[in-house]
Residue, then its C-alpha position, 0 to 999 in steps of 0.5 A: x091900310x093895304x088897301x089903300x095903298x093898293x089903291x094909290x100906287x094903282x092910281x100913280x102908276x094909271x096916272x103915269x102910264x097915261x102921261x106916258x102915252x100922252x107925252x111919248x105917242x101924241x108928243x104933247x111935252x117931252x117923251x118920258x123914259x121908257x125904262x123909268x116906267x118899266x121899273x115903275x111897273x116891275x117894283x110895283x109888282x113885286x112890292x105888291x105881291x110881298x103885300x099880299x103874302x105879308x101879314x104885316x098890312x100896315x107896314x106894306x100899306x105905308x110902304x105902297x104909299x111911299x112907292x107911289x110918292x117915288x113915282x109922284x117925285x119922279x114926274x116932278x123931277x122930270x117935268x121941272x128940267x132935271x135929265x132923265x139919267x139924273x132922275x132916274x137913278x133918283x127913282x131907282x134909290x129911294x124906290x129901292x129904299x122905300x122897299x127896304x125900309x118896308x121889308x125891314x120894318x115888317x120883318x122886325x114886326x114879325x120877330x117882336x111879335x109874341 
């Protein structure tokens, strides 16, 4: 299951970047936040690195889903007229929830384990 979280959260975030470039250099739509992505990119990392020292895959395999979703979410926000600040702090809270949620999840695991 951490593998394929692996592999969404690295195909949204490649997606992202991507539109990013297209939408900030080549002014094809609206230039997109730059610290959006920058966060994107900072609690991919980290929750990446929790993933690999965590042995609770499945857990963080669900986790790396739901971030992935955060920035699918993020884009549509974006794209459909809601203000950057708006979507945003919309991407800050539920990313750091889902981050939560997945460290609660796998810390509980861990205690209940035999």
């Amino acid at each position: 299951m951490r593998i394929l979280g692996w592999m969404a959260v690295l195909a949204a975030m490649s997606g992202w970047s991507a539109w990013f470039v297209i939408c900030n250099v080549y002014e094809f739509s609206l230039p997109l936040d730059p610290w959006a992505l920058a966060f994107g990119w900072l609690i991919t990392l980290v929750a990446c690195v929790q993933s690999l020292r965590s042995a609770h895959r499945r857990a963080w395999g669900w986790g790396l889903c739901g971030l992935a979703s955060c920035f699918g979410m993020y884009l549509l926000l974006v794209h459909r007229g809601l203000g950057h600040g708006a979507a945003l702090a919309v991407l800050v809270v539920v990313a750091l929830g889902v981050f939560a949620l997945t460290m609660k999840v796998a810390r509980r695991s861990r205690v209940q384990a035999p």
